[in-house]
C-alpha positions as CSV (number, residue, x, y, z in Angstrom):
1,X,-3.6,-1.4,16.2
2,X,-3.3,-3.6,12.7
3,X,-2.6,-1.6,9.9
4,X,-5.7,-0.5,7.2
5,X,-5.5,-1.6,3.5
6,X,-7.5,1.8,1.8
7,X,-7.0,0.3,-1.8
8,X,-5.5,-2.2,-4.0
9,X,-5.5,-1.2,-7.8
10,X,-4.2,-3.4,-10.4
11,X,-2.3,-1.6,-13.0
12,X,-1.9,-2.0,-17.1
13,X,1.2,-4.0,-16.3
14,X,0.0,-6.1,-14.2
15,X,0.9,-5.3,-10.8
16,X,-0.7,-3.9,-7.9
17,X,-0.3,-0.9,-6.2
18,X,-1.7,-1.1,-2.2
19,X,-2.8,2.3,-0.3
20,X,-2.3,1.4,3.4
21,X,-1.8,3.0,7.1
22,X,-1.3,2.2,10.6
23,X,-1.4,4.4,13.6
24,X,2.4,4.2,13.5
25,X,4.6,2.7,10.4
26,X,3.7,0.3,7.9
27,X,6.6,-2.4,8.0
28,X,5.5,-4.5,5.0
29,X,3.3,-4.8,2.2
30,X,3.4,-8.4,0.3
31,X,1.8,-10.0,-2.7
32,X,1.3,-14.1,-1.6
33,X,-0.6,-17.2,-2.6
34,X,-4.1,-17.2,-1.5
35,X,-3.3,-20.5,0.7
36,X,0.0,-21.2,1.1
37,X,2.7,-18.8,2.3
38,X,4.7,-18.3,-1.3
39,X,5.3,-14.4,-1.0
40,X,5.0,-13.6,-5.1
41,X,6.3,-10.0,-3.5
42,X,6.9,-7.6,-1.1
43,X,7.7,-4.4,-0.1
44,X,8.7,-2.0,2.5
45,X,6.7,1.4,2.0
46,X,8.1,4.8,2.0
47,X,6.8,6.9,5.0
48,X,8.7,9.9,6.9
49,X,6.1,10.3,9.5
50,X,3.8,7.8,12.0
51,X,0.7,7.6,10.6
52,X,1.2,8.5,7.3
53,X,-0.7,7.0,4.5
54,X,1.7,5.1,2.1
55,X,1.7,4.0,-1.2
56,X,3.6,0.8,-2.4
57,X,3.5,-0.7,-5.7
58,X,4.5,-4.1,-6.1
59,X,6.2,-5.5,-9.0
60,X,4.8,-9.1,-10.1
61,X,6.8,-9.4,-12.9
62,X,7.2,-13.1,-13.7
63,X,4.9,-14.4,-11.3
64,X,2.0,-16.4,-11.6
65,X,-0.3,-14.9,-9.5
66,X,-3.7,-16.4,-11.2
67,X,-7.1,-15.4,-10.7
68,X,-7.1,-14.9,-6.6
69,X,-4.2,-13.7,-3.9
70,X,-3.6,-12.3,-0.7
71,X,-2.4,-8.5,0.0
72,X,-1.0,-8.6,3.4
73,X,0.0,-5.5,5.3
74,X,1.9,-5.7,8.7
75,X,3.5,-2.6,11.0
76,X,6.5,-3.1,13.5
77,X,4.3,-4.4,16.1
78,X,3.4,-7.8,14.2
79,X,0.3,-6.5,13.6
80,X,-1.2,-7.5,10.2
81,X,-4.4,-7.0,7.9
82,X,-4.7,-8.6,4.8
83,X,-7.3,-8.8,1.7
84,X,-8.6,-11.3,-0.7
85,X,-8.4,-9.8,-3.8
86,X,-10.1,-11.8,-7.2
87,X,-9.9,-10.7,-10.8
88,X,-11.7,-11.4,-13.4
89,X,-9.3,-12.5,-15.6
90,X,-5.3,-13.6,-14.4
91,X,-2.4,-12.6,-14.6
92,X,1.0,-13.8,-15.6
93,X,3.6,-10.7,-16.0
94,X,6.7,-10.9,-17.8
């Protein structure tokens, strides 16, 4: 089963912050360029139980992520979602 992106919230700094779960462990969360595979960044969430609902906030300091990217979220499997996520107005952190 591929993992389910709940929410993806930009904060006042710039960078997001990605609600996700899968039925067992989320292996990665990652920030990357809406064509290309350049991985602005990535994380590996915090969870102590399968199925857990995780929280990961991903720090885009210094990158130039512009108006549109990709939020990817895979599990151990090779499993992966991902979402197109636009803002109105770009970023560039740092």
């Amino acid at each position: 089963t591929a993992p389910e992106i709940s929410s993806i919230v930009k904060d006042e700094r710039g960078n997001l912050i990605v609600t996700a779960s899968d039925n067992q462990y989320v292996a990665s969360v990652q920030v990357r360029h809406k064509k290309t595979s350049k991985v602005y960044a990535q994380a590996l969430p915090e969870q102590t139980e399968a199925g857990e609902t995780s929280t990961t906030t991903l720090n885009l300091e210094g990158a130039n992520v512009g108006l549109t990217c990709l939020v990817a979220v895979a599990d151990y499997a090779g499993h992966e979602t991902s979402s197109l996520v636009s803002w109105s107005v770009g970023w560039l952190v740092g």
